[in-house]
C-alpha positions as CSV (number, residue, x, y, z in Angstrom):
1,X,135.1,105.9,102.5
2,X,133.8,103.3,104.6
3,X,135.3,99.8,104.4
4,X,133.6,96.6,105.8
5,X,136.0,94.6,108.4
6,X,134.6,91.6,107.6
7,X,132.4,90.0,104.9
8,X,128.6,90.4,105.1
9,X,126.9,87.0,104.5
10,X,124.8,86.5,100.9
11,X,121.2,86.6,103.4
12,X,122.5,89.5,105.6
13,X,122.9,91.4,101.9
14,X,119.6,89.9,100.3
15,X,117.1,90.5,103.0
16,X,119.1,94.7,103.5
17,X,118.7,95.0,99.7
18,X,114.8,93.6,99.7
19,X,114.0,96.5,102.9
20,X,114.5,99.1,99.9
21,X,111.6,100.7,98.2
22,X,111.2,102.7,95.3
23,X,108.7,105.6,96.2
24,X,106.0,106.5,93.3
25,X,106.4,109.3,91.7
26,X,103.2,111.9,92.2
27,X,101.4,112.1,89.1
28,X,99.8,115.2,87.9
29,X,97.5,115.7,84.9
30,X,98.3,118.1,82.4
31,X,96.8,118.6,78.7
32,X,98.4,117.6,76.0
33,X,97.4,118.3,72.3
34,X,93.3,118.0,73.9
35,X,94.5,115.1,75.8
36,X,94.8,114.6,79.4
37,X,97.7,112.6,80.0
38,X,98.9,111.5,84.0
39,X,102.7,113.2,84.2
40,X,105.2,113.3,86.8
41,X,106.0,116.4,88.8
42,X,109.2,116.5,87.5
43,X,108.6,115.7,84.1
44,X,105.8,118.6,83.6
45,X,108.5,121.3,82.5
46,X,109.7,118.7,79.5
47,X,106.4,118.4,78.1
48,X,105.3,121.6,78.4
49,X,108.2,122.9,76.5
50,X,108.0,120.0,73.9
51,X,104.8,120.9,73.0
52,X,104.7,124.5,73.5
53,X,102.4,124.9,76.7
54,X,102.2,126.9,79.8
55,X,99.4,125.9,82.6
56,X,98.7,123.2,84.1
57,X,95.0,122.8,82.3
């Protein structure tokens, strides 16, 4: 594991941690009990075995 030699200042660590970004996840929409709802890629296998679908429309 990698070890610092020597302590990083409290602005050094702020302005590294504030360079991050969380990406968006891709949104795709599905149909839902008649209703088109916006859905995660990821999350499109969880809702179509919650509520019994297949397809994508």
């Amino acid at each position: 594991m990698a070890v610092p030699k020597r302590k990083m200042s409290r602005s050094n660590t702020r302005s590294r941690r504030s360079q991050w970004k969380a990406a968006v996840p891709d949104l795709v929409p599905i149909k839902v009990n008649g209703e088109t709802k916006l859905v995660p890629r990821k999350l499109m296998k969880h809702f179509f075995k919650e509520h019994g679908h297949q397809g994508g429309e």
